[in-house]
C-alpha positions, 0 to 999 in steps of 0.5 A, a space after each residue: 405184122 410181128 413187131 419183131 420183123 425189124 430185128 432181123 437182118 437178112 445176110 447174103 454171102 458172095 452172092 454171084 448174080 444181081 438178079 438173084 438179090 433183086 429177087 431176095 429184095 422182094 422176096 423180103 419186102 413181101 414179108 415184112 423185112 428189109 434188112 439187108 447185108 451183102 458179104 463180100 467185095 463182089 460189084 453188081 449190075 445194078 440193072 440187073 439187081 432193080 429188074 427183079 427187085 421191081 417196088 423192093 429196090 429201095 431194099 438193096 439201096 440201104 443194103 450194108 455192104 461188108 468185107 466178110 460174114 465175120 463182120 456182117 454179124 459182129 453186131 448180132 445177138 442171135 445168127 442163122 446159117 441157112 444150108 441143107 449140108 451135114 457133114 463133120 464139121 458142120 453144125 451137130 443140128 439143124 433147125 426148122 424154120 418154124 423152131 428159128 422162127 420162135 428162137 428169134 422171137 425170144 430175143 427181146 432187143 438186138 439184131 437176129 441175122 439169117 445168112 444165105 451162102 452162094 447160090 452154086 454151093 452155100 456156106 463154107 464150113 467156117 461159115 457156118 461155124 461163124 452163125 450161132 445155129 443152122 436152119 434147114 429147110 425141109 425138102 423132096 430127096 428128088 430135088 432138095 436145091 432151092 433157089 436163093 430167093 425161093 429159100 429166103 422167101 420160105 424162111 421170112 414168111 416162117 417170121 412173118 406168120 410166127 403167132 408166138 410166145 415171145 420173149 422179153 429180154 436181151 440174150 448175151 451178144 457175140 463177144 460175151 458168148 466168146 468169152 464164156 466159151 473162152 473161159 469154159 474151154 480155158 478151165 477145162 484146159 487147166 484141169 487136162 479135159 482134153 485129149 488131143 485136139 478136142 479143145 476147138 470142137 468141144 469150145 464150139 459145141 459149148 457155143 453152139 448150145 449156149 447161142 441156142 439157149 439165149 442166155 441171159 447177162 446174168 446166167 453167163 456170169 454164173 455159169 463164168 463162176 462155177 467152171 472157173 471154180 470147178 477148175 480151182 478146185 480140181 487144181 487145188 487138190 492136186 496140189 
């Protein structure tokens, strides 16, 4: 079993239906996986929930329970958001299963969370915007929908069955990766980058590549440095 499997957190988003996460809880049982959140105040019929999770029940025991997705990843390093929508404001790509699988490989220590939205709809736009990466599985035009369970049994057996490289060190958490966004978006400001409105979504493009690319503590603080000095620069000059 990879060693990196206690690492990942499976998140559900307002799932509406026990059965639905009682299935899920075996389906990660079977991989190796037994993290699991639940996003949302929504109360589940707990018999519901243990008929399909059957000798997985303990997983929705120990499940957290959190008020929002928001709160359900504060901890995380890396984070997936599961859906097959495009759209403008939605990721500018996804990822497959087997190139998430590596990315989650590369984290050398910290919570990796994979996140399922609703079964009728999936993840908002501001949901997905949330996870650091998107993740699509590949589908049949003739019928794309997958169920809840089917999607996380197909995503954790991707983890499960991962043969490598892996990594060895602990990328930058999410609140270091908001503050590299912050000031790369803030210098870009002071030197008038921007037209309009592109503040928000280039900050969010700058953050989608960074989250993918796992950067270390030390090339954030690089990287801080040289747009903070590109901007002094550009100002200095004009003064």
């Amino acid at each position: 079993m990879n060693s990196f499997l206690n690492q990942v957190q499976i998140v559900l988003v307002e799932p509406q239906d026990g059965a639905n996460i009682g299935a899920v809880c075996r389906a990660m049982k079977t991989m190796g996986i037994t993290r699991l959140a639940i996003a949302g105040s929504r109360e589940y019929d707990e018999n519901r929930v243990f008929t399909l999770a059957l000798h997985a029940r303990e997983i929705y025991i120990n499940a957290e329970r959190f008020e929002t997705l928001e709160d359900a990843l504060n901890t995380s390093v890396l984070s997936f958001g599961a859906s097959r929508r495009r759209g403008k404001f939605r990721k500018y790509f996804s990822m497959s299963p087997s190139e998430m699988a590596e990315k989650t490989a590369m984290v050398g220590k910290g919570t990796v969370s994979i996140v399922f939205g609703r079964e009728s709809d999936g993840l908002t736009d501001k949901e997905l915007a949330l996870c650091d990466a998107a993740v699509r599985i590949p589908t049949s035009e003739l019928f794309p929908s997958l169920n809840l369970a089917q999607a996380v049994q197909i995503i954790t057996y991707s983890l499960f069955t991962y043969t490598g490289p892996f990594g060895r060190y602990t990328p930058i958490d999410r609140k270091e990766l908001d503050h590299l966004t912050d000031v790369i978006t803030e210098s870009l400001d002071r030197i008038k980058f921007f037209k309009l409105e592109e503040k928000e979504e280039v900050g969010r493009f700058f953050r989608d590549i960074f989250a993918r690319s796992l950067l270390s503590r030390s090339e954030a603080k690089r990287l801080e440095k040289m747009f903070a000095k590109i901007a002094s620069i550009k100002i200095h000059k004009q003064s």
